[in-house]
GUVOSE-67128 format. One line per field, with one value per residue (C-alpha): x, y, z. Coordinates in steps of 0.1 Angstrom, whole numbers, plus 5000, padded with zeros to 4 digits. Example, Ala and Ser with C-alpha at 12.3 -4.5 7.8 and 13.67 -1.06 7.14 Angstrom:
! GUVOSE-67128
x c(5123  5137);
y c(4955  4989);
z c(5078  5071);
! end
This chain:
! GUVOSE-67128
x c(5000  5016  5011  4990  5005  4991  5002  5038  5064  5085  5112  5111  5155  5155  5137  5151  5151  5145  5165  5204  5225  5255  5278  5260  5262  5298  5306  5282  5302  5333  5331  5314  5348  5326  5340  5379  5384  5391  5366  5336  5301  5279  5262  5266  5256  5222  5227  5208  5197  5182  5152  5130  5107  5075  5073  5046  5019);
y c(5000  5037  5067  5092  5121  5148  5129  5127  5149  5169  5188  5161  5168  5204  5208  5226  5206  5214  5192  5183  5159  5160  5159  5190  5209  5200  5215  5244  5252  5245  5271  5296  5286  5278  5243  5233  5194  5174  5190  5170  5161  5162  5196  5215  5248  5253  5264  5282  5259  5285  5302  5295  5318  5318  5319  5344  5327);
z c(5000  4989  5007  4987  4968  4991  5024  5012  5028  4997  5022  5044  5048  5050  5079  5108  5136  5168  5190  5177  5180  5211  5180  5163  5195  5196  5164  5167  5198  5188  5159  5185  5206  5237  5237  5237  5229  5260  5280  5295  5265  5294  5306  5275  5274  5252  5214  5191  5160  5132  5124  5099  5081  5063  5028  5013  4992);
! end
């Protein structure tokens, strides 16, 4: 059985999500240089993960 054609998600990859991964918030603040290597993946500080806005129709 298919899914129809109006149920299907098209930008099912782009979407900004609102949760990441430990290794996303690593990077994220690595290149915000709130994170040195060697320091301790547990308690990391909170990150920002992008806004999205709404298209006009």
């Amino acid at each position: 059985m298919t899914i129809h054609k109006s149920l299907r998600i098209k930008s099912g990859a782009n979407k900004v999500r609102n949760v990441l991964k430990r290794e996303e918030r690593l990077a994220i603040l690595a290149k915000e240089g709130r994170w040195e290597e060697g320091k301790s993946v547990y308690g990391l500080p909170k990150t920002k993960t992008g806004v999205t806005l709404k298209k006009k129709k």
